[in-house]
N, C-alpha and C positions, 0 to 999 in steps of 0.2 A: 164759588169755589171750584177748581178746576180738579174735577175727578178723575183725571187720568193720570195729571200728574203725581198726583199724592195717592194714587187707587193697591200701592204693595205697603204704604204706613198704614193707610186708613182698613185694609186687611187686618193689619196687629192688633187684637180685638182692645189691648189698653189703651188705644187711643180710637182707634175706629172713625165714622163720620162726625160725631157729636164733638170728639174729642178734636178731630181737622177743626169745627167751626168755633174751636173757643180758642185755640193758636191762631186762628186769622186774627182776631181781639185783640192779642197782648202784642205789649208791648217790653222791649228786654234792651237794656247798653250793656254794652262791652267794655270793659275801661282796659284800655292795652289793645294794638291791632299789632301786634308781636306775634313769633310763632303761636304760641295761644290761642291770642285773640281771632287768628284768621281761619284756625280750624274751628272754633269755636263761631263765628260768625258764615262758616259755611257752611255747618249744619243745621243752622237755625237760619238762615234763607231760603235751603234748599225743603227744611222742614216745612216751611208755610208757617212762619212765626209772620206776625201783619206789620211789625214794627221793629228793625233793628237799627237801634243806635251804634255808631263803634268812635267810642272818642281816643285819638292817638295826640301827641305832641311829636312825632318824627317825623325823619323823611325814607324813602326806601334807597338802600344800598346792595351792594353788590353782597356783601359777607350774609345779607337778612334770606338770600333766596335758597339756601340749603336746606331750610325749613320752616320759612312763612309763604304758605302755600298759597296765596292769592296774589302773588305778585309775579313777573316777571324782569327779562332786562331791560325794557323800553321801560317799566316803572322805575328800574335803576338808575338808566340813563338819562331820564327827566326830571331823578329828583323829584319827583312825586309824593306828597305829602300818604303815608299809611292812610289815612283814614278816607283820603276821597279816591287811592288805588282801588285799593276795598270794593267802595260802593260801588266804586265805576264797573267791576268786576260780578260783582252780587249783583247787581239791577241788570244787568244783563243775565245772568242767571237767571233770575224771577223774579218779573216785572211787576207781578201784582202784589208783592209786598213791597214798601219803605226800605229802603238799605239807606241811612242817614250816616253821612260822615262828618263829622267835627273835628278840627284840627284845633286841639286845646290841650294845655297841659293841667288836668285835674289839681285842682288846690282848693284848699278853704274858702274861697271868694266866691268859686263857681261850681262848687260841686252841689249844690242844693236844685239848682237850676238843669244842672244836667242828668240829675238821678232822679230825683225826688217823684217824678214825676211815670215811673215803671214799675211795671208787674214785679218784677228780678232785674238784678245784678248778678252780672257775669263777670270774675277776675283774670284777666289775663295781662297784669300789670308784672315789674319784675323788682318791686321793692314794697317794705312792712310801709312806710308813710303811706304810701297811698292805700293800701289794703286798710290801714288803720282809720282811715279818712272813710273810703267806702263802709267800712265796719257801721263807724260813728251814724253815717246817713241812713243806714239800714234798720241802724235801732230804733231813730228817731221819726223813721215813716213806716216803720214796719213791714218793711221790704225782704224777701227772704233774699242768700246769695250765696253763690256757691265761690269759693276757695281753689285757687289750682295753684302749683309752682315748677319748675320744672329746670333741672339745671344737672348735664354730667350723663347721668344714665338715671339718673332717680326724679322722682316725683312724687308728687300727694293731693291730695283735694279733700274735701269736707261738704254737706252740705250745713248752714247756718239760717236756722229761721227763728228772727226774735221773738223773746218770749218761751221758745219750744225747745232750740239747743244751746249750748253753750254759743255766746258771740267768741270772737277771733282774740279778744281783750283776753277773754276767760281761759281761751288754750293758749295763747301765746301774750302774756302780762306785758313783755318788754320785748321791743325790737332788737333783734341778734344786735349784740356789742360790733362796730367794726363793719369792715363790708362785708366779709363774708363771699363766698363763692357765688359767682357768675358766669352767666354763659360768656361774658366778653373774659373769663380768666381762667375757667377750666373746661368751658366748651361744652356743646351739648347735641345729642342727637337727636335727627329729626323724628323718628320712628318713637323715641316715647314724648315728644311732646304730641304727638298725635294721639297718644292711647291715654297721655291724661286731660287733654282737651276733650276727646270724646267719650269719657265717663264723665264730663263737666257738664258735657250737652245733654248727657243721657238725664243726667239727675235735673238737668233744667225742665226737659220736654218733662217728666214724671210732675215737677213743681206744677208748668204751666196747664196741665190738662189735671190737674187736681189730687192724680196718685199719689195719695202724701205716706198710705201705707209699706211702700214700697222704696221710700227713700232710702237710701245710703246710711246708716247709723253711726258709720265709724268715720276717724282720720284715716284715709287709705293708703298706704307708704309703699311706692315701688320702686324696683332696681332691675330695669329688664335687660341690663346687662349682667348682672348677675344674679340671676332669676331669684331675688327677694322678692316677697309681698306680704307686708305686716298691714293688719288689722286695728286699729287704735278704737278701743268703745270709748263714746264722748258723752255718752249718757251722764254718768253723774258730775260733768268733767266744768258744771256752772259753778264762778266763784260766788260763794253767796255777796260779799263784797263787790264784787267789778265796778271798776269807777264807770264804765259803760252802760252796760244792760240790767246792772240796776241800782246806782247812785245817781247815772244816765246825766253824767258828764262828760261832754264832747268836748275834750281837749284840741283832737287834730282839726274840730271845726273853726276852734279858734283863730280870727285872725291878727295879723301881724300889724300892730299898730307904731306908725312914726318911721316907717321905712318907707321907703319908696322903690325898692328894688329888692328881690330876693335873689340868690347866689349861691347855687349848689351844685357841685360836682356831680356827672353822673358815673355811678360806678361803672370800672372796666372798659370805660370808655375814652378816654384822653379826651374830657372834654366836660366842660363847666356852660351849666344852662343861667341863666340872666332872667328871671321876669319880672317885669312889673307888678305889684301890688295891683295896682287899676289900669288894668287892659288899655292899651290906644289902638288908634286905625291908622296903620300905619302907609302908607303912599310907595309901595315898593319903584315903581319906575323912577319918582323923583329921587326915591334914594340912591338907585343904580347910575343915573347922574351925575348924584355927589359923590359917589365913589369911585367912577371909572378913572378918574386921572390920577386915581393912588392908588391902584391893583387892579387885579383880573376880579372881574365878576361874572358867574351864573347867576341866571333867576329864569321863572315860571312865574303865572299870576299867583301864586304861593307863598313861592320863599325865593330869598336873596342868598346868593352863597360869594362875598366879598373875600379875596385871599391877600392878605397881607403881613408883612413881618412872621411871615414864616407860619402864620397861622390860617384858618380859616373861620371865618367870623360866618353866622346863618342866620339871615335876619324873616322873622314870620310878619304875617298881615296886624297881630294883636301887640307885636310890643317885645315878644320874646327872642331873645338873642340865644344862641348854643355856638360858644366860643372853641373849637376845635384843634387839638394839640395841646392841650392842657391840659391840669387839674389839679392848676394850681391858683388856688381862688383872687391871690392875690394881682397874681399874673394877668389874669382874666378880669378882673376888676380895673388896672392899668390899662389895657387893650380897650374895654368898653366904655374908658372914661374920653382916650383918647380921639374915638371914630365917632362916638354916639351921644356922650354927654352923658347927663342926668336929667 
């Protein structure tokens, strides 16, 4: 353990040297390398956490760098997959932990494999399905996970440890009707997703070094534009029912049987993601190839970004397309029948 660098944490007598040597041990994913995700993944590298996963399904653009802080414009300008900007960024920060990047779009098929196996979960995703997915994994390995959201000027977090608080099912039954507000529709600043990324962290590091007296007890609700801050207690806030945490049916684990492709619009985004059911390895250069005499194409060992009919098509190493200028599924279904097949 390097005692110089960590020698003003290991001061803070609630973590101290003991508390350094059991953050080298764990291990923590990130699901989201979004604004969140990245302030959230920089202070648990910079902590001496021994293991950070950060699983993203993007790439980095120009509009992501007003407030996802581990990127740059040569990350913009390469089309850079989030998740291996990240580590490329973090491992050079601090070498003697893991900074592991997965470029995967968290789903039913493979969310068992990429969580199951962590101290904690950290959310810095921007939608209820996959919170509801992380939920379900949490309950079922007993995993604690903290909760962040952040959109506008407001935000909230929770901590959720099975068994102890209510699970995400219990405070939030049903996913908001509709989309609902997003940073890609009503915008958001960077200064609070900092301040709620870093009470995410804070309640992480308290998890992982065992302060559990000290936790966070409430939904925390902020508006630091217009200096709100509400208190939510979750103490008695378990449904004795919850089809999760204790009927402990994992709905969103479920998967999708007789399809062969999934098709969802991402919100706020003009653009419709394409996955496969069952991941393929997909041969990017042979496909840049087969595409070059019908449009412009970028690519990285990555991703493929093929521009045609007015659209742009992003094809990944796994199989997943994100059909761009859309969001119209049908549209986008037409487009991917016609480039890629079934």
């Amino acid at each position: 353990m390097d005692s110089i660098r960590y020698s003003r944490q290991m001061l803070f007598s609630p973590i101290g040297p003991s508390g350094q040597e059991v953050l080298a041990n764990k291990k923590v994913a990130i699901v989201g390398m979004g604004a969140l995700g990245t302030v959230l993944a920089n202070h648990l590298v910079r902590a001496g956490v021994g293991h950070v996963r950060m699983i993203d399904r993007d790439f980095v653009e120009a509009s992501n760098l007003q407030r996802q802080i581990l990127y740059d414009e040569a990350d913009a300008r390469d089309h850079l997959p989030k998740a291996i900007a990240a580590a490329n960024k973090l491992q050079a920060i601090n070498s003697s932990v893991i900074a592991e990047g997965i470029i995967a779009d968290l789903h039913a098929g493979n969310a068992q494999s990429l969580l199951a196996d962590v101290d904690l979960i950290l959310d810095g995703s921007d939608n209820f399905q996959v919170r509801y997915l992380i939920n379900d994994i949490a309950i079922m390995y007993d995993i604690p996970w903290v909760y962040g959201g952040a959109v506008h000027s407001r935000g909230m977090f929770a901590v959720i440890r099975p068994g102890v608080t209510p699970c995400l099912r219990c405070l939030f039954p049903h996913a908001p009707v509709g989309r609902g507000e997003t940073c890609d529709t009503v915008g958001v600043i960077g200064p609070l997703v900092s301040i709620i990324a870093s009470y995410q962290a804070t309640e992480a590091i308290k998890l992982l070094v065992g302060d559990l007296d000290h936790l966070n007890p409430y939904l925390e609700q902020l508006d630091v534009w217009q200096n709100d801050h509400d208190q939510l207690s979750i103490a008695n806030g378990r449904n004795p029912d919850c089809p999760v945490c204790v009927r402990r049916e994992f709905d969103y684990l479920a998967t999708m049987e007789g399809t062969t492709e999934d098709f969802a619009a991402l919100c706020g985004r003009d653009t419709v993601q394409i996955r496969p059911v069952h991941p393929e390895n997909v041969d990017l250069a042979l496909l840049a190839k087969r595409f070059e005499p019908l449009g412009a194409i970028e690519h990285n060992r990555f991703l493929l970004r093929f521009h045609v009919d007015g659209h742009t098509l992003v094809f990944f190493q796994d199989g997943r397309v994100l059909v761009q200028g859309t969001d119209d599924l049908t549209s986008a279904r037409t487009l991917y029948a016609k480039y890629v097949g079934h």
